[in-house]
C-alpha positions as CSV (number, residue, x, y, z in Angstrom):
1,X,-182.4,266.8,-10.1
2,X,-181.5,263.1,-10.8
3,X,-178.0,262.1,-9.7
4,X,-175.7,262.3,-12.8
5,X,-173.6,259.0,-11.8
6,X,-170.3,258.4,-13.8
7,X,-167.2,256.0,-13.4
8,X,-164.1,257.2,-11.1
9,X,-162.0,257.3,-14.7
10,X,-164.7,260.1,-16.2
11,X,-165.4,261.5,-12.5
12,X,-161.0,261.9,-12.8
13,X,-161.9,263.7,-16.0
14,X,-164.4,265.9,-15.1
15,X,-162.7,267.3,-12.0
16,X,-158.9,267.2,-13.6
17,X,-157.4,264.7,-11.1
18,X,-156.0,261.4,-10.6
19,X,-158.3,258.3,-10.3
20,X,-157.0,257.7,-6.7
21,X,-158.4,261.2,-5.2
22,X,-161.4,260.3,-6.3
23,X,-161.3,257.0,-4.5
24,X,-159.5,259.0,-1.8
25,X,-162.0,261.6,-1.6
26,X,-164.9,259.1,-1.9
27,X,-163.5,257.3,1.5
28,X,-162.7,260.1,3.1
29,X,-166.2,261.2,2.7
30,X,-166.3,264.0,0.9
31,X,-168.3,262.4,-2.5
32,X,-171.0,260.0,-2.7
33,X,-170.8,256.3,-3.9
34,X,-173.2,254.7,-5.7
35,X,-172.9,250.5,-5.8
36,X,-169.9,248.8,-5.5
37,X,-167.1,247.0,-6.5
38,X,-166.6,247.5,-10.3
39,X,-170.1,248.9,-10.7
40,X,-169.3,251.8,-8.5
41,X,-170.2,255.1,-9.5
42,X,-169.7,258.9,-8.4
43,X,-171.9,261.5,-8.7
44,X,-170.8,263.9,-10.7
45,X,-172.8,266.9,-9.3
46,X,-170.8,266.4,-5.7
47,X,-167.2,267.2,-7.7
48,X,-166.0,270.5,-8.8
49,X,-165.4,270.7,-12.5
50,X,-161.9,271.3,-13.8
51,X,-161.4,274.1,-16.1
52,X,-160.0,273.3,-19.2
53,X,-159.1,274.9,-23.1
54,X,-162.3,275.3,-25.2
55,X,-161.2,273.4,-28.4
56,X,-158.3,271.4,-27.1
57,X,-160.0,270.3,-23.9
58,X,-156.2,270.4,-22.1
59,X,-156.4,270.9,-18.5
60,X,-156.0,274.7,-17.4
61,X,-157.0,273.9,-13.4
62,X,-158.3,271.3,-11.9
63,X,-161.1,271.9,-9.8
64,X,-161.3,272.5,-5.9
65,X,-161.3,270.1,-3.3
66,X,-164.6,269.2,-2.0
67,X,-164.4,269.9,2.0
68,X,-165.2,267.3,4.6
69,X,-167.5,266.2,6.2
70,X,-168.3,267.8,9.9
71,X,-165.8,265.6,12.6
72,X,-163.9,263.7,9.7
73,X,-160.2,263.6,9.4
74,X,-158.5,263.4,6.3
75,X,-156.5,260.3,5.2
């Protein structure tokens, strides 16, 4: 299956967090990135999905941390 790539501000979205853990967890290793600078995108396929309200789409839980990398620390 194709990569789904995605900006950080719809990657924040999809897995109900704060566009800085996705950076953060992009550095840290634990999601690809695809290009750079401003062109940089995520694949969305590497980040757990937030659960959210059928028709409202609020956010019920965001979704899990994605784990390290073997050896990596976290930041």
């Amino acid at each position: 299956m194709p990569p789904a790539l995605v900006s950080a501000a719809d990657a924040a979205y999809w897995a109900g967090r704060p566009i800085g853990t996705i950076w953060r967890w992009a550095s840290e290793g634990r999601i690809g990135r695809y290009g750079s600078g401003k062109g940089v995108r995520y694949n969305v396929h590497e980040i757990p999905k937030a659960v959210r309200a059928e028709f409202t789409r609020e956010l019920i839980e965001s979704g899990e941390t994605p784990p390290l990398p073997a050896g990596a620390r976290s930041a």
